[in-house]
N, C-alpha and C positions, 0 to 999 in steps of 0.2 A: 224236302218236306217243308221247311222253313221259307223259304220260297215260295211254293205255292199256298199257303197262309196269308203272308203279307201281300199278296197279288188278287185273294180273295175280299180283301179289305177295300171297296175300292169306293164306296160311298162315305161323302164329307158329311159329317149329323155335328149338331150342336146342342149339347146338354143344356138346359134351359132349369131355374131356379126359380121358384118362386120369392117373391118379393113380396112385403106388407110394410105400413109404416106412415108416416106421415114425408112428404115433400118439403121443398124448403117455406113452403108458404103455407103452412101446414093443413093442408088438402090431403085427404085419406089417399096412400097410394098402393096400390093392389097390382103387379104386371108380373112380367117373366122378363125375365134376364139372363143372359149368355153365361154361362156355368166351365163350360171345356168344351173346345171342340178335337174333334176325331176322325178317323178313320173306319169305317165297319163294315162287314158284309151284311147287307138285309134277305131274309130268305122269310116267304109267306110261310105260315102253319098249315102243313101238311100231314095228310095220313092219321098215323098214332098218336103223332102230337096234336093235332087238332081236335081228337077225341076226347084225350085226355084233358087238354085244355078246358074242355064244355062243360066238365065233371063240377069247375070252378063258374062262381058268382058272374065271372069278369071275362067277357069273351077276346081272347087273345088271338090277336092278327098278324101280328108279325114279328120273327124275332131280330135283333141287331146285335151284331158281333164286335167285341173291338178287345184293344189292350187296354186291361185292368187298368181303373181310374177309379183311387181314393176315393168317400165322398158322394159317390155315387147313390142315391135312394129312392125309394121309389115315390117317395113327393115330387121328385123331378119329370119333365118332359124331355122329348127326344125332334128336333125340329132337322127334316130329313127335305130340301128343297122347299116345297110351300106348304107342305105336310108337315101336322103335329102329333106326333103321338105321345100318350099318356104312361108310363112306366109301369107296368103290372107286375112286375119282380125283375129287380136287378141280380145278379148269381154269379158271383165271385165261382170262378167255374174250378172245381178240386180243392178250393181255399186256397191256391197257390198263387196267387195274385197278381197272375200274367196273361188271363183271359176274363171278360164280364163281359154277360150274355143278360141281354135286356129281352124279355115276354112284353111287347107292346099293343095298344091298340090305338086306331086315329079318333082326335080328336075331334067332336061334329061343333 
């Protein structure tokens, strides 16, 4: 079983942070920056889950699987090859802090 888990992980995503502040030249600075990168399985929202989804403000596209990562919030983004997506709830998944399950959508 633990096997096939780790073998379902098979996309590289990169946690992305928001960033504010001023630069060294003190120019307003506003970006995204690299947070933790991962492992995860992407699977699109499907069936019950997509119904359920719609109930909510925030239309949810896709979800991303990985090993629990502290830190995690949903001010963050999820950069998945040249795809960005927006973090719609992170879910520390049973509170047992060995699986986080990201509700995503792409960024236009």
């Amino acid at each position: 079983m633990w096997v096939m888990q780790v073998a379902d992980k098979r996309f590289k995503i990169q946690f992305l942070k928001h960033v504010t502040g001023q630069d060294e030249y003190g120019d307003p600075l506003d970006t995204w920056e690299d947070f933790k990168t991962a492992w995860a399985s992407k699977e699109p929202i499907l069936g019950n889950e997509f119904f359920a989804a719609l109930t909510t403000d925030n239309k949810v596209e896709v979800k991303f699987n990985c090993r629990y990562i502290s830190d995690v919030t949903n001010a963050m983004r999820i950069q998945h090859g040249a795809e960005v997506y927006e973090i719609l709830s992170a879910i520390d998944v049973k509170s047992l802090h060995r699986e986080l399950l990201c509700y995503c959508r792409l960024v236009t």
